[in-house]
N, C-alpha and C positions, 0 to 999 in steps of 0.2 A: 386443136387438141393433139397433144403428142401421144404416138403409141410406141410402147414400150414392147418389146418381142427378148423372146429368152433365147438363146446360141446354145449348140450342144457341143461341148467339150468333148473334147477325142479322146475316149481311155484307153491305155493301153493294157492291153489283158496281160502281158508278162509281167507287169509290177504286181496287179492282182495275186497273180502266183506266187511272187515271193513272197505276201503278205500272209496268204494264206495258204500254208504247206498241206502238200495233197496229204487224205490221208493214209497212215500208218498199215502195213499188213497185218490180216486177219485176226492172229495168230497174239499178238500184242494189245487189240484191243479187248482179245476175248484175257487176257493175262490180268489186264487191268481192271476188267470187271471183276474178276475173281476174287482181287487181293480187296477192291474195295468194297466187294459185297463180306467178302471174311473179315475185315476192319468192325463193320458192321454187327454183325454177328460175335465178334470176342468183346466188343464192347456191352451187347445187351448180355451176353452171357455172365460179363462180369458185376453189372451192377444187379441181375437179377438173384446171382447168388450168393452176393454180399462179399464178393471178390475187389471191388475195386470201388464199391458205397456199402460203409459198413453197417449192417442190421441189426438192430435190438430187439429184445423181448425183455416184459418186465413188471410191473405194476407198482399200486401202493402196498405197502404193507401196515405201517402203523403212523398216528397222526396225534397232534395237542399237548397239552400238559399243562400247566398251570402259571409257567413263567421260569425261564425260558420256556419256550414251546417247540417243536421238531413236527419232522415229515419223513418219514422213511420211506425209500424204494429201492427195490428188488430190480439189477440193471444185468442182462444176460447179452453174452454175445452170440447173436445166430447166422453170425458170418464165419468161412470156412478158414479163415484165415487171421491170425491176430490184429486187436484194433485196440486202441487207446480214449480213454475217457479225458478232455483236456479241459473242459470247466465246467461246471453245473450255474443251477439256479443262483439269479443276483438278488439284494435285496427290491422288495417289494415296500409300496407305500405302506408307511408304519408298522413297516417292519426291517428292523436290522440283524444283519448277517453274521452272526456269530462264529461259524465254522461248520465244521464237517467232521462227525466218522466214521467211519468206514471197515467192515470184513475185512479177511486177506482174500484171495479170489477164490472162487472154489467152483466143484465140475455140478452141482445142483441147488438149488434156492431150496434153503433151509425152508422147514414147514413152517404156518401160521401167518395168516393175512387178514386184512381188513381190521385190525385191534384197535380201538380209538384208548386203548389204554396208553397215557403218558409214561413218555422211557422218563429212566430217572437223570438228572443233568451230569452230564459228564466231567470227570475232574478235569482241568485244565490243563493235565500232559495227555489228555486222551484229546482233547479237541484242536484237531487238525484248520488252520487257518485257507493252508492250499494242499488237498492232499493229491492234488494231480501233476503228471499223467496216472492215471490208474491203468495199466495192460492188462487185458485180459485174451487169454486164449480161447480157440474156439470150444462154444460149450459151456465155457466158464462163466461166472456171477460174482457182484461184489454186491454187497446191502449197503446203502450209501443211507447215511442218517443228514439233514441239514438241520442245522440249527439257529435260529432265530429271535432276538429278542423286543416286546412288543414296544411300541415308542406312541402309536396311536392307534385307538381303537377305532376312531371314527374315520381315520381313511384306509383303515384295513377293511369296513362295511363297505365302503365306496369302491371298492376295488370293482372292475368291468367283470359280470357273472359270466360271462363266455370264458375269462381266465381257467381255464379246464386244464393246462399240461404245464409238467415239469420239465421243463427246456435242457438240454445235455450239449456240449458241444462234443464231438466224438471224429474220427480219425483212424484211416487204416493204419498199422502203425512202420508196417515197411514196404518198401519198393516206388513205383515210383507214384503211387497215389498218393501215398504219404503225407505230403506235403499241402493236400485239401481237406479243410474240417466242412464238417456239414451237421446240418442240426436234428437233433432225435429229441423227441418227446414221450415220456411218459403218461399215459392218460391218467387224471387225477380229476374227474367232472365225476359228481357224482356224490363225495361224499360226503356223510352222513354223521351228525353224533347224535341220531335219535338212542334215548333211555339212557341218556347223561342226567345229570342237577338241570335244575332251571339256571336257563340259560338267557343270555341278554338277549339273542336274536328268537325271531320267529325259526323252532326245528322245519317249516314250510318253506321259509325266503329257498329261493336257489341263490346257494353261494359256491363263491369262488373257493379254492380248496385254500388256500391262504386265512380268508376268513373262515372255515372251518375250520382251519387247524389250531388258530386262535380264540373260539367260538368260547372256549372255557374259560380261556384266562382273562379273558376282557369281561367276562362276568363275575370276575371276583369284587 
């Protein structure tokens, strides 16, 4: 039986050295923490105050109608800095996407919410197809209407009841964040057209605000 034995190879400690450079004086690495501890910190300070991830504030305001049907929401910037609205909500099963209107921007959200009273259908120079970007400054709000018309009722009940938010695509709108959209939702779980007509669905099902907002006109 043969034995196998292992030989130690001679290092030379000078190559070691030049691979691995001795280190740096004090004074530089204490520089280099610094810079990349303050990296750190203008970074969280930016997205925290909607410096460089831009922040919304917002809600529903009004929903339904009889055909076409809408969804209104109240869209605020609560970042210190101008940001850009660049798409909203897509069509949803059975339902298609008529357009959009929209405010001009303004410094506070007009009064009255929660109205499940139907807007009236807008003339066709009023309904905006893409009204984006929409810019808003800080502080500012735009009342963003979608418009909607129904194709099916029965896969608008089918729709997943988790469906709870109005999806925004949104956008710093200068420097060099700029150039990243990220997504903001408005919460829309929740509502309601109790002390409507009789209605097709159970006022109990938890629905999705899609079939809420349709809840009326698929019961004609």
């Amino acid at each position: 039986m043969s034995e196998t034995a292992t030989t130690n190879v001679p290092f030379d400690e000078a190559i070691l050295d030049e691979l691995v450079p001795p280190p740096g004086p004090r004074w530089r690495r204490i520089v280099l923490w610094v810079v990349f501890l303050g990296a750190i910190g203008a970074f969280m300070w930016g997205t925290t105050t909607g410096t460089l991830v831009p922040k919304l504030i917002g809600g529903v305001r009004a929903w339904g109608g009889d055909g076409p049907i809408s969804i209104t929401v109240d869209v605020g910037n609560d970042s210190p800095v101008d940001i850009e609205l660049i798409d909203g909500p897509h069509p949803r099963p059975g339902l298609s996407l008529m357009g959009y209107t929209a405010s001009s921007p303004q410094e506070s959200f007009p009064p009255g919410y929660g109205q499940t009273i139907p807007l009236e259908e807008p003339r066709p120079s009023e309904l905006l197809k893409d009204p984006f970007p929409i810019r808003l400054g800080p502080n500012e709000s735009v009342v963003l209407t979608i418009w909607y018309r129904v194709t099916d009722c029965d896969e608008i009940h089918d729709i997943d009841p988790g469906d709870g938010f109005i999806d925004l695509q949104v956008r710093i709108a200068d420097g060099p964040a700029s150039w990243i959209t990220m997504k903001r939702s408005v919460y829309a779980q929740g509502l309601s057209n109790d002390g409507d007509e009789q209605l097709s669905w159970d006022e109990d099902e938890h629905l999705p605000w899609p079939a809420t907002m349709a809840q009326r006109a698929c019961s004609k």
